[in-house]
RODO-2510 file (C-alpha; in nm, 4 decimals, decimal comma):
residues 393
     n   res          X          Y          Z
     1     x     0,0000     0,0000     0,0000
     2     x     0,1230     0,3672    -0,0939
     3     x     0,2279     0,6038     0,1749
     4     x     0,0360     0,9201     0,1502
     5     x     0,1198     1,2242     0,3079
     6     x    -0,0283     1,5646     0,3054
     7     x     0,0559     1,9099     0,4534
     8     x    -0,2657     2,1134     0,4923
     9     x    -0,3869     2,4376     0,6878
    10     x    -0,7422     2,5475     0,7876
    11     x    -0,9912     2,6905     0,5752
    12     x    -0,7196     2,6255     0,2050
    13     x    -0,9858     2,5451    -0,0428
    14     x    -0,6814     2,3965    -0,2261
    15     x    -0,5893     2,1772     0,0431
    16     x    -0,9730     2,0993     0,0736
    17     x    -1,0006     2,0052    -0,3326
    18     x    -0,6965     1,7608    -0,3056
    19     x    -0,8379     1,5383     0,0190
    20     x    -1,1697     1,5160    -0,2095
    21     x    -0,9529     1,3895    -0,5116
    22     x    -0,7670     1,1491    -0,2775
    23     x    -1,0816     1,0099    -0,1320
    24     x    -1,2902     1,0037    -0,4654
    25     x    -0,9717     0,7591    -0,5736
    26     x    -1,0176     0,5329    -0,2480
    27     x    -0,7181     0,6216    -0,1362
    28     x    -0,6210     0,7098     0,2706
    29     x    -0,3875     0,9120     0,3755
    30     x    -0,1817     1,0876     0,6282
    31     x    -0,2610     1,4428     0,6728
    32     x    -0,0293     1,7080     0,8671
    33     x    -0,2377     2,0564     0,9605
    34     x     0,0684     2,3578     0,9527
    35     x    -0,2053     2,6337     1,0541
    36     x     0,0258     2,7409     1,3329
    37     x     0,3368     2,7281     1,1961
    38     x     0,5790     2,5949     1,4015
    39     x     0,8279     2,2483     1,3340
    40     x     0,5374     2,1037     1,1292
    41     x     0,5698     2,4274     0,8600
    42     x     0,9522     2,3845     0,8582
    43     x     0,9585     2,0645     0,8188
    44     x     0,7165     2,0628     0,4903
    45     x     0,9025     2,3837     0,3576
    46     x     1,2470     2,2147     0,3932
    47     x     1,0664     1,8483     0,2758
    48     x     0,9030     1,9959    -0,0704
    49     x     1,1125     2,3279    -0,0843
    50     x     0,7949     2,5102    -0,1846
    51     x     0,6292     2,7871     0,0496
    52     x     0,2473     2,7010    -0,0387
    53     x    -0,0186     2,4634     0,0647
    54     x    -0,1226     2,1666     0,0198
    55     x     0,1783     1,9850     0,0045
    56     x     0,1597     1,6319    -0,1006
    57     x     0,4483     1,2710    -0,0646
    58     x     0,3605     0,9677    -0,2053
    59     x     0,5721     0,6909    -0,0353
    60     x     0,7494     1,0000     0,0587
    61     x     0,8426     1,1303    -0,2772
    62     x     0,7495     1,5274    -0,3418
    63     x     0,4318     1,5585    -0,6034
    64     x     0,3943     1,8991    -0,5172
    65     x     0,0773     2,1268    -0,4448
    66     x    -0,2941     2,0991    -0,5571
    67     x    -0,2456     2,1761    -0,9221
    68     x     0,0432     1,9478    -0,9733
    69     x    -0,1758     1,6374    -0,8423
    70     x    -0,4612     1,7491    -1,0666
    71     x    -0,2136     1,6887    -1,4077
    72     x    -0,0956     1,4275    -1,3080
    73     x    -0,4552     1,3207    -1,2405
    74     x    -0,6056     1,4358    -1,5832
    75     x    -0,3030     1,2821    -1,7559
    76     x    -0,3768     0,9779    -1,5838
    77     x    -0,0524     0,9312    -1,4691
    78     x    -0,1634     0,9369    -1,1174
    79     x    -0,3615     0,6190    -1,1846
    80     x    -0,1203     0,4555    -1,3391
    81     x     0,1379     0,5214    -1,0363
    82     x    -0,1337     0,3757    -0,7950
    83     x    -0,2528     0,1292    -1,0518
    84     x    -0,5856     0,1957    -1,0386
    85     x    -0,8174     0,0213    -1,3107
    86     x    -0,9867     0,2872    -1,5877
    87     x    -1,3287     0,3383    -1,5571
    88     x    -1,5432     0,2336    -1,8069
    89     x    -1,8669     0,5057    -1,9116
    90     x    -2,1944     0,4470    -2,0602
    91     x    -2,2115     0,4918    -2,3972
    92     x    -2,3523     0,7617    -2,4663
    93     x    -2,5443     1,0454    -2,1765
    94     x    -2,8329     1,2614    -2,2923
    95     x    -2,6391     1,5809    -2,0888
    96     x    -2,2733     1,6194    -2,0273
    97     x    -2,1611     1,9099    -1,7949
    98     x    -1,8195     2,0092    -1,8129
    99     x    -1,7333     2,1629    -1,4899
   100     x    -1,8306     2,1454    -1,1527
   101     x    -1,9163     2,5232    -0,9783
   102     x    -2,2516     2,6802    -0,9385
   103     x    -2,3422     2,6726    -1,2756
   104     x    -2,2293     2,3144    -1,3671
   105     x    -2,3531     2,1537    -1,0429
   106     x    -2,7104     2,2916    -1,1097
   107     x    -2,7280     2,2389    -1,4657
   108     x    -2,6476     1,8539    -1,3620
   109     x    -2,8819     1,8559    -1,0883
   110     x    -3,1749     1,9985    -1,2845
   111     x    -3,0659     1,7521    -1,6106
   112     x    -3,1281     1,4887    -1,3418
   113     x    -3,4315     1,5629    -1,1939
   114     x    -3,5853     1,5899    -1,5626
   115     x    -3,4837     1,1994    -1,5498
   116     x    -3,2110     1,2837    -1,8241
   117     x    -2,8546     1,0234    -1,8153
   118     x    -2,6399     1,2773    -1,6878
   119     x    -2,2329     1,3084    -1,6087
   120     x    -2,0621     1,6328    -1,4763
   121     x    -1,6966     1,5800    -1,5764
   122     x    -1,4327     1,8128    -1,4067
   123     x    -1,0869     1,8647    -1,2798
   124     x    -1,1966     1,9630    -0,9113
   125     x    -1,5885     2,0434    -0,7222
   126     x    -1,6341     2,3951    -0,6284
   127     x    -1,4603     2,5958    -0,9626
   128     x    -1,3898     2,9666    -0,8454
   129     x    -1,6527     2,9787    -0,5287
   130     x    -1,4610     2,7328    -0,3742
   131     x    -1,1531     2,9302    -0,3388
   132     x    -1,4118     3,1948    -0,2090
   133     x    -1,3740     3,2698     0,2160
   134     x    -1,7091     3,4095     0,2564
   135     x    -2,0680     3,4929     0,0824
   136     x    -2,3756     3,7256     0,2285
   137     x    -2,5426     3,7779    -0,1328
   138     x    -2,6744     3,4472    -0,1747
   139     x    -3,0336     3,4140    -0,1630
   140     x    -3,1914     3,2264     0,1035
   141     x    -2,8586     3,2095     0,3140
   142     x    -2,7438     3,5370     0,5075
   143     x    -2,3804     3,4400     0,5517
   144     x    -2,1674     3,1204     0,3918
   145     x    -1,8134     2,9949     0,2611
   146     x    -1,8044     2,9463    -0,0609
   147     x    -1,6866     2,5623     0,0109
   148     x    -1,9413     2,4977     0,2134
   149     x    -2,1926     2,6531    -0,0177
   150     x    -2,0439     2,4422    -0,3066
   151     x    -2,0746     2,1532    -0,0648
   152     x    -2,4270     2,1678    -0,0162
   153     x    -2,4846     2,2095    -0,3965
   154     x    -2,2961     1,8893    -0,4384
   155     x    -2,4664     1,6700    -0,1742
   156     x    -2,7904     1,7221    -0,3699
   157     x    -2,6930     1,6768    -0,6590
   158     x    -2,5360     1,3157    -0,5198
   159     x    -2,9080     1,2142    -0,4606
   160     x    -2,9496     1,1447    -0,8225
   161     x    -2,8022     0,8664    -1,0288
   162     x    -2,5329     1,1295    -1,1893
   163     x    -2,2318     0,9969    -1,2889
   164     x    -1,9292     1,1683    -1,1748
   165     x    -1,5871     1,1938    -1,3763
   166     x    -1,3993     1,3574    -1,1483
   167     x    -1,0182     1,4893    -1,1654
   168     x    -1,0276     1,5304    -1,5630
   169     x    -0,9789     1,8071    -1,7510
   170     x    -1,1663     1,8294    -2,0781
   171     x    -0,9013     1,9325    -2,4295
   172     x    -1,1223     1,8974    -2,6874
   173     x    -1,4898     1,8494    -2,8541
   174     x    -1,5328     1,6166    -3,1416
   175     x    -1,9020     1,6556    -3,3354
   176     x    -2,0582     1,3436    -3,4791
   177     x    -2,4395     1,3858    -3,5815
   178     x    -2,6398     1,3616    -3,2726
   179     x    -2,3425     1,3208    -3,0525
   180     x    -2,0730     1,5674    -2,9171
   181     x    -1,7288     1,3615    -2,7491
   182     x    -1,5206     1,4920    -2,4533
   183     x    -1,1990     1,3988    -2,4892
   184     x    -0,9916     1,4410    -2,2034
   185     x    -0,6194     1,4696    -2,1091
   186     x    -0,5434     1,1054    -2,0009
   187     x    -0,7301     1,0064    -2,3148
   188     x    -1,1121     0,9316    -2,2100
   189     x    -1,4225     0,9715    -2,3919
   190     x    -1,7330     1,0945    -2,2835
   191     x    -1,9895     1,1146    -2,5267
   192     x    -2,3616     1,3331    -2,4662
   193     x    -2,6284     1,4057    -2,7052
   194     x    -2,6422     1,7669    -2,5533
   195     x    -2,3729     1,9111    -2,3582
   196     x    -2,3560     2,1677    -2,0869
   197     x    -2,0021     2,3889    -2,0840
   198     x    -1,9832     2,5223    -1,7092
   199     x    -1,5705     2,5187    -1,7356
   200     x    -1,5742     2,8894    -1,5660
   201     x    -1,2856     3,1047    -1,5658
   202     x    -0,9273     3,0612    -1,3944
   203     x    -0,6695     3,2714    -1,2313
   204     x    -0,4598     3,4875    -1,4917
   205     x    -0,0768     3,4550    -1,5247
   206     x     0,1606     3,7239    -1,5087
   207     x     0,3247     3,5873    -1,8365
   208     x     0,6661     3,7099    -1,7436
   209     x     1,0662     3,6201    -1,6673
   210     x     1,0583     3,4279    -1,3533
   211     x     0,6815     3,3571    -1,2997
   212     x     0,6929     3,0123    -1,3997
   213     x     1,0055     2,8911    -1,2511
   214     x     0,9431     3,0112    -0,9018
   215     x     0,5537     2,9154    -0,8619
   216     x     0,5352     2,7863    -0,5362
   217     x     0,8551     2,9362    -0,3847
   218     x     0,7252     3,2928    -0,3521
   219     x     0,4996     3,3232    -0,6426
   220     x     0,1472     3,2724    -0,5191
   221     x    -0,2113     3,3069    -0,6766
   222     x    -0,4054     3,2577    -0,3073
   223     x    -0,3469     3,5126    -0,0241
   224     x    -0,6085     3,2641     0,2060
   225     x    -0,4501     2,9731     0,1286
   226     x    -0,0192     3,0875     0,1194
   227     x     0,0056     3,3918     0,3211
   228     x     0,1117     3,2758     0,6849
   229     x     0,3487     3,0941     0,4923
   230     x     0,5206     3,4490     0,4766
   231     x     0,4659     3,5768     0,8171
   232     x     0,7412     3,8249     0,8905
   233     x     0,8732     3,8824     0,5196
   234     x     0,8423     4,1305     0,2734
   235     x     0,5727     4,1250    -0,0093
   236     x     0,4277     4,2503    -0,2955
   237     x     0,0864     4,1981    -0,4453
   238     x    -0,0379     4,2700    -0,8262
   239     x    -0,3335     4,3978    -0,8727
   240     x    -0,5540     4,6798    -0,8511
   241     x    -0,9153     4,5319    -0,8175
   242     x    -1,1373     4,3604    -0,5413
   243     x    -0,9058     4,0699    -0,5194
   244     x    -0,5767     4,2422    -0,4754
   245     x    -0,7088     4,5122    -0,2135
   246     x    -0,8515     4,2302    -0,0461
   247     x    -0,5161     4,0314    -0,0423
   248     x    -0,3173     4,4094     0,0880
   249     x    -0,5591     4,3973     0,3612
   250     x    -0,5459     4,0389     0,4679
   251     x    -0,1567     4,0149     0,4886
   252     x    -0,1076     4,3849     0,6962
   253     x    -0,1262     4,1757     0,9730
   254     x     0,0844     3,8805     0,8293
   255     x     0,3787     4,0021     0,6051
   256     x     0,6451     4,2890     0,7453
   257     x     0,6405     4,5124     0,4673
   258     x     0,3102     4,5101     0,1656
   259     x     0,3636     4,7103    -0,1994
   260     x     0,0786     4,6874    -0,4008
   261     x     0,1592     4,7031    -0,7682
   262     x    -0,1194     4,8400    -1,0008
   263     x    -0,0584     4,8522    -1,3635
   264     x    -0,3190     5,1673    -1,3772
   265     x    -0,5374     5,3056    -1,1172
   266     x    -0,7116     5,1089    -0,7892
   267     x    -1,0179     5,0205    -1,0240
   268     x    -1,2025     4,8038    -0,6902
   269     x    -1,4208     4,8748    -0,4338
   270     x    -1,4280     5,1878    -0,2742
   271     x    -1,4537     5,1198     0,0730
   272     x    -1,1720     4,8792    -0,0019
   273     x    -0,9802     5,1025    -0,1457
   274     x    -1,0384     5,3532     0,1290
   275     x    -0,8960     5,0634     0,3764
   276     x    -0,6234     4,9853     0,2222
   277     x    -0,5091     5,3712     0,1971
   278     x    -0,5640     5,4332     0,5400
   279     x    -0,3210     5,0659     0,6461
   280     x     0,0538     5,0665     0,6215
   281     x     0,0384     4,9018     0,2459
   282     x     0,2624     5,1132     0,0121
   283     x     0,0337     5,1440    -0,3664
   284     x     0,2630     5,1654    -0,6358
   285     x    -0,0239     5,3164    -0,9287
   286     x     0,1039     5,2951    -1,3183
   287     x     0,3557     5,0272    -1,2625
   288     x     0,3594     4,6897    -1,4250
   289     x     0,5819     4,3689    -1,3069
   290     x     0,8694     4,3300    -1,5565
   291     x     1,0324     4,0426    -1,3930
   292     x     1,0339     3,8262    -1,0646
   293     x     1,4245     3,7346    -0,9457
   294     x     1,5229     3,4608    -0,7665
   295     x     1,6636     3,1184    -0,7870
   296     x     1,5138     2,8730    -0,5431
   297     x     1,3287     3,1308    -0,4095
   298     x     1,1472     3,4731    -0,5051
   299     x     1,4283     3,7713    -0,4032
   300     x     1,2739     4,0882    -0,5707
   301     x     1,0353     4,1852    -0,8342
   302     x     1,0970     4,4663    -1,1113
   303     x     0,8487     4,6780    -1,1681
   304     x     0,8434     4,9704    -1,4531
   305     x     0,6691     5,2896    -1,4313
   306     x     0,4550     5,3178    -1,7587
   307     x     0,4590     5,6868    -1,7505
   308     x     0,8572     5,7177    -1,7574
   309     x     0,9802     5,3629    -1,8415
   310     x     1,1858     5,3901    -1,4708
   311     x     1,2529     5,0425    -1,3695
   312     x     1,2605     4,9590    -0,9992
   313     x     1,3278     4,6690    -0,8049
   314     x     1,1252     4,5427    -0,5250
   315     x     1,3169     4,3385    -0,2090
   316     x     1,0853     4,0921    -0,1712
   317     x     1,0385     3,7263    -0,0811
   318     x     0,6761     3,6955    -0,2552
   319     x     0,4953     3,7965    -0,4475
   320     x     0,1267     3,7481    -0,4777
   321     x    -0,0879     3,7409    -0,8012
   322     x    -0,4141     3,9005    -0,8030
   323     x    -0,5304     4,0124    -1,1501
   324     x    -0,8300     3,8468    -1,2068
   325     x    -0,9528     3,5814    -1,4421
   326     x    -0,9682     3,4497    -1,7889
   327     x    -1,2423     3,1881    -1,9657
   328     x    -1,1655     2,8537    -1,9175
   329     x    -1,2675     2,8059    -2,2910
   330     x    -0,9622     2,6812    -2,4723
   331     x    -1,0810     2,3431    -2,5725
   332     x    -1,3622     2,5394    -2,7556
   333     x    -1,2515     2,8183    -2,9729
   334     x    -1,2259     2,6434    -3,2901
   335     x    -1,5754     2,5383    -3,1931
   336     x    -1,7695     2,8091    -3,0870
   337     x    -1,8210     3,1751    -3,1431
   338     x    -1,6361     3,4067    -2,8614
   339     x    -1,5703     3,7665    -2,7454
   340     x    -1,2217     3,9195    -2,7707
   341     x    -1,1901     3,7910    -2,3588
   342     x    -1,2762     3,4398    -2,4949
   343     x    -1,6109     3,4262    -2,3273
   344     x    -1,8433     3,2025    -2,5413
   345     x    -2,1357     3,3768    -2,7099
   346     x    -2,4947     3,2112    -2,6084
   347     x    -2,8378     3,3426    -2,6335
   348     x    -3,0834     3,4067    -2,3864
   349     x    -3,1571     3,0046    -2,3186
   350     x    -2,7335     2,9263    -2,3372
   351     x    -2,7464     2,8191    -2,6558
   352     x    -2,4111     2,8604    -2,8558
   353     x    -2,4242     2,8360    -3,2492
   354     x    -2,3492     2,4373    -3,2650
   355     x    -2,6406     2,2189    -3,1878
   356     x    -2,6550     2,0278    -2,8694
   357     x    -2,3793     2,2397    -2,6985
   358     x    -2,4814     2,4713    -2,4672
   359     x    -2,2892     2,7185    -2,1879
   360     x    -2,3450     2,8323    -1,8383
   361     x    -2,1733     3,0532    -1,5891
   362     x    -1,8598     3,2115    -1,6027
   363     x    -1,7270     3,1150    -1,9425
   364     x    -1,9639     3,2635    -2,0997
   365     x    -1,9871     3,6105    -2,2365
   366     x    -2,2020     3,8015    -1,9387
   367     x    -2,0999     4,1324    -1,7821
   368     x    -2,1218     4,0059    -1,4098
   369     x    -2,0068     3,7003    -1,2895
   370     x    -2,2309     3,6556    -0,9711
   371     x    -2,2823     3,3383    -0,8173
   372     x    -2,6317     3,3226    -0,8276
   373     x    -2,5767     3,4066    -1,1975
   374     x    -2,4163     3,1265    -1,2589
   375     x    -2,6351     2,8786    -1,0911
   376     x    -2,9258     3,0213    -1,2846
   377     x    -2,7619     3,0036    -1,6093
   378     x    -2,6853     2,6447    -1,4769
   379     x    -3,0411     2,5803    -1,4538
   380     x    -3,1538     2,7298    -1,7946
   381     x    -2,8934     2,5909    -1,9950
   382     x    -3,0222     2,2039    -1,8233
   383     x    -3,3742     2,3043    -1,9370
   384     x    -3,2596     2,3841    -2,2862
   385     x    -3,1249     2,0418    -2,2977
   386     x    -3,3911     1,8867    -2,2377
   387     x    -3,6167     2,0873    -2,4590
   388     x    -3,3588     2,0074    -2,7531
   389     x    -3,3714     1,6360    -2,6651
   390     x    -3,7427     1,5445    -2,6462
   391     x    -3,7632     1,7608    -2,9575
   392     x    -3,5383     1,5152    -3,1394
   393     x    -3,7103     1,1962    -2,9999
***
């Protein structure tokens, strides 16, 4: 039997996401909680060399962080080192959902409850609300975490015989008459006679020198989840909107020394913008990130003034990504018309121009990405389905 280890801390919706892979694979494991720092901390910093949670040995070999697991997952590599047998599908499902957040939870709950063969294939449950720490503009419930939130939406959707491919990621779409096929990275099919794409957005990259390399050892894209791994140090944080002022304000109290670096002005909200000018954070406004230094570890981040083309370089030991998000629509846009953000194009019941596929939620090209939003544009696009299908039979 494989060791497994894991290094987690409270309330990482990372951490959280990788114990539900583990467990939807049958698979126990050992898990180590570095909330308060301390020898347990050091001695996962100094095991994995990476300053970010969760941190996860198999038979006490590094695999790295959340993401890492998930590729190796959706390659199916991670099967294959715990040789696990592939799972075989039913032929063919009247709805596929690709992705599991609001939108793609509901529109598989509501497929299901019109007695329609259903499967919701994703790489994780939860999508972008469950990275989220806390909600109070949900309907029906005054205060919630986003994980917990997702949670519940997932329980009731496990009442109904919905199959669950769980831990793939979705490359491509292949149209037959009738049928559309997922194919996924570690080379599975799954084939629908409608299908729902709920694949949301993800966190953008910086896209420059240094980002890629140092990931994980001082480049982080989840204040929540990484910062008391940098208690004490010096940081600096891109972004101007919601998320970055949000990410100032929650390491003041964590980090020695906060810059926040804003490629234009602070475009989020006011009263969070008023907070963070009124807390020790210096705002660096009309600077953009050049390059992040460092060879094990992040040691300072260039930044240029746009106005005068002044480079400057940071002393930092982190630095913290914040700049929003970008359509998780890749596997589509040969496919599908799109906007110049690569948000697909539906109208007003989530149909997109290719018969049978349908879109929900964040990928798609709508002005607000609420949560509620989502879920209802979960539930339309399911309906649409259905209407589509009965009209064909």
């Amino acid at each position: 039997m494989l060791n497994i280890e894991i290094y987690t801390k409270e309330w990482c919706p990372y951490c959280a996401r990788a114990k539900v892979l583990l467990r939807s694979k049958g698979l126990e494991f050992r898990e180590t909680d570095v909330t308060s720092g301390g020898a347990a901390e050091k001695a996962m910093i100094e095991r994995s060399g990476l300053r970010t949670v969760p941190q996860i040995f198999i038979d006490d070999e590094s695999i790295g962080g959340y993401d890492a697991l998930a590729t190796l997952n959706a390659g199916g590599q991670l099967d294959r080192l715990l040789g696990l047998p592939v799972t075989d599908y039913r032929a063919i499902y009247d709805v596929v959902v690709i992705g599991a957040g609001p939108a793609g939870l509901v529109a598989a709950l509501y497929a299901a409850r019109k007695n329609l063969e259903t499967a919701i294939v994703s790489l994780d449950i939860g999508g972008q609300v469950g990275t989220t720490r806390e909600l109070t503009n949900y309907p029906g419930v005054r205060q919630v975490t986003g994980p917990d939130l997702v949670q519940e939406m997932y329980e009731q959707l496990r009442e109904y015989d919905v199959d669950e491919v769980v831990g793939e990621r979705v490359v491509g779409l292949r149209l037959m008459p009738g049928i559309v096929t997922c194919d996924t990275e570690s080379g599975k099919e799954v084939c629908g006679r409608t299908v729902v794409i709920a694949s949301g957005a993800q966190k953008r990259r910086l896209g420059i020198p240094g980002e890629h390399e140092l990931t994980g050892r001082g480049v982080v894209y989840c204040s929540t989840c990484d910062g008391p791994l940098f208690r004490r140090l010096s940081i600096a944080i891109v972004g101007g909107g919601n998320s970055g002022l949000e990410a100032a304000l929650e390491m003041e109290g964590i980090a020695d020394n906060v810059t926040l670096v804003s490629r234009s002005g602070l475009s989020g909200d006011q009263v969070l913008q008023d907070k963070v000018a009124a807390s020790p954070t210096t705002v660096l406004e009309g600077h953009e990130p050049v390059k992040i230094l460092g060879n094990d570890s992040v040691t300072g981040l260039v930044v240029r003034e746009r106005a005068t083309g002044a480079e400057t370089t940071l002393d930092v030991e982190g630095v913290f990504v914040e700049i929003g998000l970008r359509a998780h629509s890749d596997f589509v846009l040969d496919l599908v018309e799109t906007n110049e953000r690569g948000e697909i194009v539906v109208d007003g019941h989530g149909r997109t121009g290719i018969p049978g596929l349908f879109a929900a939620g964040d990928v798609i090209d709508m002005h607000d990405k609420q949560v509620i939003m989502a879920a209802g544009q979960g539930a339309r696009a399911a309906l649409a389905c259905f209407e589509y299908i009965i009209q064909r039979t």
